[in-house]
C-alpha positions as CSV (number, residue, x, y, z in Angstrom):
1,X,13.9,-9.0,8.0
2,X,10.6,-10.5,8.6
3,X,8.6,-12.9,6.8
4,X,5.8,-10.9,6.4
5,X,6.0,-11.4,2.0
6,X,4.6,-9.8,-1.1
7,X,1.1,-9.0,0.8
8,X,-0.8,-8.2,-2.4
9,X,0.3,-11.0,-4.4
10,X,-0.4,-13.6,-1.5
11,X,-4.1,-11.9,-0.8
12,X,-4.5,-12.8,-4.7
13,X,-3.8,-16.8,-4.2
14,X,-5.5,-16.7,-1.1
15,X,-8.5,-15.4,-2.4
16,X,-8.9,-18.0,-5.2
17,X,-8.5,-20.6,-2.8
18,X,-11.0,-19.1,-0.5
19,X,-13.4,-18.6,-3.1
20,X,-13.0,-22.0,-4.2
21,X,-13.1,-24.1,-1.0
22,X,-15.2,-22.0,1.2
23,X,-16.2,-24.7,3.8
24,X,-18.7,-22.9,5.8
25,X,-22.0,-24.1,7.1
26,X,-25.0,-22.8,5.5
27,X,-28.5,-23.3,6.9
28,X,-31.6,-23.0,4.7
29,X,-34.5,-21.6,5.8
30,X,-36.4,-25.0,5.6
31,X,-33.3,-26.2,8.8
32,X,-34.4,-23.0,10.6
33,X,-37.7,-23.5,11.4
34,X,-37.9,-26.9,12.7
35,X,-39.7,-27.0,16.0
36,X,-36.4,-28.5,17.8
37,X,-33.8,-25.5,16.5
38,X,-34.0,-21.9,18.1
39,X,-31.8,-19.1,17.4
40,X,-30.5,-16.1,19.3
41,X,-28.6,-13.2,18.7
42,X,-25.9,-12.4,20.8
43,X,-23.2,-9.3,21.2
44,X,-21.9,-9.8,24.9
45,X,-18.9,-11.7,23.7
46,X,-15.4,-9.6,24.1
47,X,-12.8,-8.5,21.7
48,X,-9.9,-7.0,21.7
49,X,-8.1,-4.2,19.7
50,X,-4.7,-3.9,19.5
51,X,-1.6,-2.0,16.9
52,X,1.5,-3.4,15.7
53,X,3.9,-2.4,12.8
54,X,6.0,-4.7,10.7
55,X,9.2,-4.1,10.5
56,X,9.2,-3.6,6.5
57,X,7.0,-4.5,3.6
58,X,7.6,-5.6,0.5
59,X,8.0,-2.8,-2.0
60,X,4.7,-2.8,-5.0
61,X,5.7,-3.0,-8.6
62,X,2.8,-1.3,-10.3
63,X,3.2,2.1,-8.9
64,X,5.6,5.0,-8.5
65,X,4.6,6.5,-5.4
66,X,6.4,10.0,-4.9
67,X,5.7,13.0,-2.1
68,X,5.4,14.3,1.6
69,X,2.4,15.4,3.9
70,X,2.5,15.6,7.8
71,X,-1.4,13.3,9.0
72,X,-2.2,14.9,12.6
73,X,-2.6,11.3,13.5
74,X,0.1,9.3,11.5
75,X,3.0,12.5,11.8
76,X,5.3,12.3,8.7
77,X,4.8,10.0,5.6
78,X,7.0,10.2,2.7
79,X,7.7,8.4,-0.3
80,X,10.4,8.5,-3.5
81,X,10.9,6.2,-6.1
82,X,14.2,4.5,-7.6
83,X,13.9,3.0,-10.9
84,X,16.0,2.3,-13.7
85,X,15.6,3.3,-17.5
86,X,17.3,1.8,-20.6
87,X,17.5,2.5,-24.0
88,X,14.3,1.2,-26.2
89,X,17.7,0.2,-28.7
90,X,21.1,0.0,-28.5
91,X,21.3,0.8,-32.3
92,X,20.4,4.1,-33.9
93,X,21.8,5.7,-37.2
94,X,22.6,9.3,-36.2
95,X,24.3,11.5,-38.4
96,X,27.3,13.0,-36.8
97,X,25.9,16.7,-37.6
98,X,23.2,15.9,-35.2
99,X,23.2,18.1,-32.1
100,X,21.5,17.7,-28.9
101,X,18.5,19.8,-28.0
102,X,17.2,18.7,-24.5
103,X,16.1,16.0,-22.1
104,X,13.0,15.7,-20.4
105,X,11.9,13.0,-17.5
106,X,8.2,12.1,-18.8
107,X,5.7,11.0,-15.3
108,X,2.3,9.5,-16.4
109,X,-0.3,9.6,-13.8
110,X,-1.6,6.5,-12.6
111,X,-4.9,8.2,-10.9
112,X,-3.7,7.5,-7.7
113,X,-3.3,10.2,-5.1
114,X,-3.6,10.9,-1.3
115,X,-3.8,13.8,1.1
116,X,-4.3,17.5,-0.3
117,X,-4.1,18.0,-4.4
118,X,-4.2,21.7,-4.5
119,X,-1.2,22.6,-2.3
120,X,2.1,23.0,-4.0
121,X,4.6,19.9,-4.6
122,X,8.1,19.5,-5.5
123,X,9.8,16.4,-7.4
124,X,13.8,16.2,-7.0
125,X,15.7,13.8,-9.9
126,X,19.2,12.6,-9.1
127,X,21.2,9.8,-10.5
128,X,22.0,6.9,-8.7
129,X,25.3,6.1,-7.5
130,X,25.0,2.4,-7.2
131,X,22.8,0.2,-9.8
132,X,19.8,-1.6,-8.5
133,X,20.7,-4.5,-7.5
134,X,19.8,-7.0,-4.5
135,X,21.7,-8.6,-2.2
136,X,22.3,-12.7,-2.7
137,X,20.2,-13.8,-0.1
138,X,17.2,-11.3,-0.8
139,X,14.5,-11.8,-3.7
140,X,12.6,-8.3,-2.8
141,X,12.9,-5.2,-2.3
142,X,11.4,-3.8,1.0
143,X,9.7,0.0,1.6
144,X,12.9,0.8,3.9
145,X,15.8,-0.2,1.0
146,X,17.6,2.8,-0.4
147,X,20.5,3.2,-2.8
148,X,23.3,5.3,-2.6
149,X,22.6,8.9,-4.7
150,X,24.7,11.7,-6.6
151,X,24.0,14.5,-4.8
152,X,23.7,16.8,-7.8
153,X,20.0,17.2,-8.7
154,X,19.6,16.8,-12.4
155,X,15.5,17.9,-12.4
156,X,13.3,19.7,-10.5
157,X,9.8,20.4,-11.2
158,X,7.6,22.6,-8.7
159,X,3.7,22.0,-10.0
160,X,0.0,21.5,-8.7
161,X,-1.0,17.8,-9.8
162,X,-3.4,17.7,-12.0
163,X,-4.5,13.8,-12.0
164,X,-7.1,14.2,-14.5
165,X,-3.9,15.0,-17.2
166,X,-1.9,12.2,-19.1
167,X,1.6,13.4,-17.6
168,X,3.7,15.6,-15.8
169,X,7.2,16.2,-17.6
170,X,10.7,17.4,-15.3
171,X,13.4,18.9,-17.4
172,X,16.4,17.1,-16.8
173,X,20.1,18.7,-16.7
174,X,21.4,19.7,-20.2
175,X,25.0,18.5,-19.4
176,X,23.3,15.2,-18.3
177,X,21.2,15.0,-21.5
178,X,24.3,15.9,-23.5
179,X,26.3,12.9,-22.1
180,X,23.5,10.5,-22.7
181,X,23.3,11.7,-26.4
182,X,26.6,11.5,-27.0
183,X,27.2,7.9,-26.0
184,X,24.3,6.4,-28.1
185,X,24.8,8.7,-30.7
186,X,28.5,7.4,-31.1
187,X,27.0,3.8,-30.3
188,X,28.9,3.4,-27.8
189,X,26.6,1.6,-25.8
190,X,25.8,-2.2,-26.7
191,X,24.0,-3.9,-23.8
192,X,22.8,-2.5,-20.5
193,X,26.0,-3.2,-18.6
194,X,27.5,-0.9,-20.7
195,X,24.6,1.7,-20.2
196,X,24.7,1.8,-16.9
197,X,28.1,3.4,-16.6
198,X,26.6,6.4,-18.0
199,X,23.0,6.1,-15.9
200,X,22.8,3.6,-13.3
201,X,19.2,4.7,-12.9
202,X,17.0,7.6,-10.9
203,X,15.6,8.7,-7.5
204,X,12.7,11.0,-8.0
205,X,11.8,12.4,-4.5
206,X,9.8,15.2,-2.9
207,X,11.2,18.1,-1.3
208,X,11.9,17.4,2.3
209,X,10.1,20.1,3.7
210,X,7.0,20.0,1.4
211,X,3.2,19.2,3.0
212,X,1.5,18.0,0.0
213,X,-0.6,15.2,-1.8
214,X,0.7,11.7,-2.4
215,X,0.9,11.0,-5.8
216,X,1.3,7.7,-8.0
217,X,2.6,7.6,-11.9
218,X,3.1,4.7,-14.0
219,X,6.6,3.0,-14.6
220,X,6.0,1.8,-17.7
221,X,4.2,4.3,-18.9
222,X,7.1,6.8,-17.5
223,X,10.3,7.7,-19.9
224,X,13.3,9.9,-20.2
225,X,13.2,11.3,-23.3
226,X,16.5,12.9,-26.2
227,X,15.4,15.0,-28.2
228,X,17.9,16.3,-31.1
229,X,17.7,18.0,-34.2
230,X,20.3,18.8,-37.4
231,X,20.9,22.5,-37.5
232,X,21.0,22.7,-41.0
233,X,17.8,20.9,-41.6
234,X,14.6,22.5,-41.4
235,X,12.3,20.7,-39.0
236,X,9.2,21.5,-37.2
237,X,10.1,18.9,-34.4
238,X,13.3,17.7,-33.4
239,X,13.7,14.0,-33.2
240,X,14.3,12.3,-30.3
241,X,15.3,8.7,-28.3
242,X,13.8,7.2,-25.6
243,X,14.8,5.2,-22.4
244,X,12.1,2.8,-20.7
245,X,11.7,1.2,-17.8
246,X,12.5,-2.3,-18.7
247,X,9.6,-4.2,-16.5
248,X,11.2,-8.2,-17.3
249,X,14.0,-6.7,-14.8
250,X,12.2,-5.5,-12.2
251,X,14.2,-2.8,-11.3
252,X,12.4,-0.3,-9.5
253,X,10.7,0.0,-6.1
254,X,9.5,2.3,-3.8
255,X,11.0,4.3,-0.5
256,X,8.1,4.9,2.0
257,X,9.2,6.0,5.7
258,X,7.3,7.6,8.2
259,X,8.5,10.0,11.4
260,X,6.0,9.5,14.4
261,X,7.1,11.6,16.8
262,X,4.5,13.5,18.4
263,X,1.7,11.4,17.3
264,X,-0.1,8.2,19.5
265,X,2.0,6.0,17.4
266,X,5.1,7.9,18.4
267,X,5.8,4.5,20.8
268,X,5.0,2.2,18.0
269,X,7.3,-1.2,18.6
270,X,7.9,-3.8,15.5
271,X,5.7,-6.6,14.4
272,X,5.3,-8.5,18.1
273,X,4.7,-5.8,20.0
274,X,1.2,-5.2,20.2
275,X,-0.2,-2.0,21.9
276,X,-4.1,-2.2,23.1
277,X,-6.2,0.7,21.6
278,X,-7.0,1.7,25.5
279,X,-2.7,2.7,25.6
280,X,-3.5,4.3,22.0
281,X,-7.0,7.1,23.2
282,X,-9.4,4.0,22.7
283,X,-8.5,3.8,18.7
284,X,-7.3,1.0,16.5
285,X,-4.6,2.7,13.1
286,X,-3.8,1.1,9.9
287,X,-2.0,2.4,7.2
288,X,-0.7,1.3,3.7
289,X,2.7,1.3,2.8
290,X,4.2,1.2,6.0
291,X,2.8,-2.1,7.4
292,X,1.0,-0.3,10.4
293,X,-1.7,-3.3,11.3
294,X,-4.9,-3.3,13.8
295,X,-5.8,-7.0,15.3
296,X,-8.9,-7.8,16.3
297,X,-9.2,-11.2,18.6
298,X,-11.9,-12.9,20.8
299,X,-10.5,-14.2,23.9
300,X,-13.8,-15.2,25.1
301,X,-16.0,-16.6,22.4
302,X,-15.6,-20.0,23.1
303,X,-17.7,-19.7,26.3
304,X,-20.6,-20.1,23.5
305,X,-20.3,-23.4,24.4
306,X,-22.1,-23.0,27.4
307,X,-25.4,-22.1,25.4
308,X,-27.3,-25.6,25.8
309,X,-24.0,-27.6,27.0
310,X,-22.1,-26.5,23.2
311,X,-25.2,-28.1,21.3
312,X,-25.4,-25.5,18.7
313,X,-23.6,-23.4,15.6
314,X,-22.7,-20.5,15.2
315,X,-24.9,-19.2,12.3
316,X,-23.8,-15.7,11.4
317,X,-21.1,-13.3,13.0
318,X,-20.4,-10.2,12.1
319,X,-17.9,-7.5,13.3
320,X,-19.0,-4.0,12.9
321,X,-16.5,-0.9,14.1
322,X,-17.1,2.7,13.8
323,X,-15.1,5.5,11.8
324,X,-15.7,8.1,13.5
325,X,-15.6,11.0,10.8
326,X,-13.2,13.5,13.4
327,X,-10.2,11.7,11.8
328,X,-11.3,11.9,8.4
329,X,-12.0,14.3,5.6
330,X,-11.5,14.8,2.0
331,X,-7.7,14.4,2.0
332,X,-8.1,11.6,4.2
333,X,-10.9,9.3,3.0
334,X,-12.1,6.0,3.4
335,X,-12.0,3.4,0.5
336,X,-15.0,0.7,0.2
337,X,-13.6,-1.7,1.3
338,X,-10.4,-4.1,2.8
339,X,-9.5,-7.3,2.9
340,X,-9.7,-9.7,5.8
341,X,-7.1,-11.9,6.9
342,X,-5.6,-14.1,9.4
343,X,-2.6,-14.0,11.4
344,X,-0.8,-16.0,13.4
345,X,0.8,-15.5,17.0
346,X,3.7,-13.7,15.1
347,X,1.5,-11.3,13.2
348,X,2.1,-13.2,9.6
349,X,-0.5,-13.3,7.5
350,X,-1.3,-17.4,6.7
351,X,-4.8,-17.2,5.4
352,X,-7.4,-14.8,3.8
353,X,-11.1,-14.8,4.8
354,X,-12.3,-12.5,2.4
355,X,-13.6,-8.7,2.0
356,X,-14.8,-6.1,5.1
357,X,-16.9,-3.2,3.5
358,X,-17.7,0.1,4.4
359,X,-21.0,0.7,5.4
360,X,-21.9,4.6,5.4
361,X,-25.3,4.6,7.0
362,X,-25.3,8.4,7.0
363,X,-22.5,10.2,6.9
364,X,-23.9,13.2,7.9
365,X,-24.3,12.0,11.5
366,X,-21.2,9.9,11.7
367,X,-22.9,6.4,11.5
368,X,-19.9,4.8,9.2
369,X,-18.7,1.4,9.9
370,X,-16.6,-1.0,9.2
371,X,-18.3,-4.4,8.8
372,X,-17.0,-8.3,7.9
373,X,-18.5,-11.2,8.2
374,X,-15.9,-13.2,10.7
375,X,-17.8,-16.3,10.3
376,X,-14.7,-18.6,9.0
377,X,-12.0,-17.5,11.7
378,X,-14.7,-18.2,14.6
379,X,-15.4,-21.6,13.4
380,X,-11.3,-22.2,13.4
381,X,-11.2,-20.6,16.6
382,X,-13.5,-22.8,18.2
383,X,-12.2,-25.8,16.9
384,X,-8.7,-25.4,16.4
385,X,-7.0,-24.9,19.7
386,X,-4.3,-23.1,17.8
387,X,-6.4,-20.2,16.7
388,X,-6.6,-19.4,20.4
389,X,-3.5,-17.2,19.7
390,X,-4.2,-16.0,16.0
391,X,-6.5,-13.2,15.3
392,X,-7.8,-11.1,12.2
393,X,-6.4,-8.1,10.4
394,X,-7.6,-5.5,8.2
395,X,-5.5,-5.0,4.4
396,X,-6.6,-2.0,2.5
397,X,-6.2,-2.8,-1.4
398,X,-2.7,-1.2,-3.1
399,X,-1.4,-1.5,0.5
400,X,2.6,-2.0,-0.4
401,X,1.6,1.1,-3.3
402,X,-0.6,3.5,-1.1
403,X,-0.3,5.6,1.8
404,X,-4.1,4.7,2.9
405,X,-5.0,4.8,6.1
406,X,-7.5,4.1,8.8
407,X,-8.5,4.7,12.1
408,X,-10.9,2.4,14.4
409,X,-13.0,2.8,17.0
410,X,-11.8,0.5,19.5
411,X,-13.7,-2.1,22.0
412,X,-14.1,0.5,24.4
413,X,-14.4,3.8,22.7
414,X,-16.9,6.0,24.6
415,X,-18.7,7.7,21.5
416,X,-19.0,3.8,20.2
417,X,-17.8,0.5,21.1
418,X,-16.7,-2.0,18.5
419,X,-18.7,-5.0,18.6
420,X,-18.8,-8.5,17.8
421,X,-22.6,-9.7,16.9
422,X,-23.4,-13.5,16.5
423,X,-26.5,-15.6,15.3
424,X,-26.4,-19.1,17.2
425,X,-28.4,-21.7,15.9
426,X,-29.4,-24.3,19.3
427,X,-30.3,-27.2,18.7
428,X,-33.0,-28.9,21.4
């Protein structure tokens, strides 16, 4: 397993500590105009592009992330969810003419979705076979864990999402709903050891064959609910008992996989083995949720030094790379922005260097870029001989609870070259 952690809650202390110890040097404009300083803008100085993966990523907490949709670029991505629910109380006063009526699985949207809405989708329910439960040595669970099932489907809902709604409900098995009832009814059930030898929790999935949108819901705003009624009592509604997902035990997390075959990332190695975009059609690929990483270094930038024997400063660099609007549409679109971050020679992430935005000049003529200020890695990298071998990466926000993706011109691309653009202060 790699050491590549909890990427969203790191970017979160990283950020703080950025924002509070942001070291860089700043020039006013009274410095810049002194007879013995000149500046010049330069973009001659190389970079270099390249793809990894990591092995696994730590599974989000704040998102269920369920469904299936084959990306002409990224082949198969696919996500379920395992979570478990407990009763909201282990003591209710049911009568014993109470009867069961029915059991629903209750999904509330998040807001979150990816790829195309209006095409049909699936969501499969079975029980787990085993309970959630790490192993000794691990504290997370990773987008590649998965739990034993029950084959027998207890739910299936075929729908169109509508993410502007407050939920989607499955209709669970009667004979599942009628065991459930029956044990807290009789109050049978004291604690949650003793619950879980009736549900050890769920797997909600997408059919396997389905080409549809990516959608998120809401764990704790997500419940199985019991309804049941007296049959001698007139009621208008029948009552009913709810299980919750219990979020102080932290037992859920997401399954996302992807297939690449037949795709430029069908060679795709683990988290050291970089491939340059030239092997990859000139193109750098990110994408959330399965740790797929592009790396941007500068092999040659401390040859600035030669400006005026290395009696100068770097000023103001910016990276800018294109997004070149063939690989996107409106089921794949681009977010505002990402964050920056550097990593090591193994790929981990060690430090953050705040946020790259997306600059749509015009859209209508394909002039979208990615742009970041690189200021604080090339200062490092000149004079930190360690940084020879680190480089900078590109995180889109939710990336351990999205399917997101990107793809990036690279250094070389014919129909636009990915550049590097520095202001160097000389000093006479």
């Amino acid at each position: 397993m790699v050491s590549f952690k909890n990427i969203m809650a790191v970017l979160s202390v990283l950020a703080l500590l950025y924002s509070c110890d942001n070291t860089e040097s700043f020039y006013s404009d009274a410095d810049l105009i002194q007879s013995d300083v000149h500046i010049i803008d330069v973009d001659s100085f190389a970079m270099k592009m390249t793809t990894y993966r990591y092995d696994s990523i730590v599974s989000g907490e704040e998102r269920l992330v369920v469904g299936r949709y084959i990306d002409p670029y990224f082949g198969e991505v696919k996500a379920s969810s395992y979570i478990e629910f407990l009763p909201a109380s282990y003591y209710y006063t049911i009568d014993d003419d109470a009867v069961f009526d029915s059991i629903v699985l209750n999904l509330r949207y998040d807001g979150y979705y990816y790829n195309d809405t209006l095409q049909t989708k699936t969501i499969n329910v079975r029980k787990l076979a085993k309970e959630l439960r790490l192993p000794n040595s691990q504290t997370d669970y990773y987008n590649t864990t998965s739990i034993p099932l029950v084959d027998e489907v207890i739910g299936q809902r075929i729908f169109r999402p509508r993410i502007g709604n407050d939920s989607i409900t499955v209709t669970l098995s009667p004979a599942f709903g009628q065991t459930i009832f029956t044990a807290l009814k009789s109050n049978n059930v004291n604690d949650r050891e003793e619950f879980l030898n009736y549900l050890k929790g769920l797997h909600i999935s997408p059919a396997d064959g389905e080409d549809a949108a990516m959608i998120g819901f809401s764990p704790t705003g997500s419940y199985i609910r019991v309804y049941y009624s007296y049959p001698d009592q007139a009621q208008i509604e029948s009552e009913y008992i709810d299980l919750v997902y219990n979020s102080s035990t932290k037992k859920f997390f997401n399954s996302i996989t992807g297939n690449y075959s037949g795709t430029p990332l069908q060679g795709l190695g683990g988290q050291e083995n970089e491939v340059s975009s030239a092997a990859l059609g000139n193109l750098g690929f990110i994408q959330s949720g399965l740790g797929v990483m592009t790396k941007v270094t500068f092999p040659s930038i401390r040859n600035i030094r030669e400006y005026n024997e290395g009696n100068g400063e770097i000023f103001k660099a910016q990276l800018k790379i294109k997004l070149d609007s063939r690989y996107y549409n409106k089921n794949y679109p681009v977010r505002d922005s990402v964050y920056v971050c550097t990593v090591d020679q193994n790929n981990d992430i060690i430090s953050y260097g705040g946020v790259g935005y997306i600059q749509r000049i015009d859209p209508e003529i394909n002039e979208v870029y990615l742009t970041a200020d690189v200021n604080f890695f090339l200062q490092k990298l000149l004079t930190n001989s360690q940084y020879l071998n680190y480089g900078l990466v590109f995180v889109p926000f939710n990336y351990n609870t999205s399917t997101d993706r990107l793809v990036l011109n690279g250094e070389n691309n014919p129909y636009y070259k990915s550049r590097l653009t520095l202001t160097y202060v000389i000093y006479e």
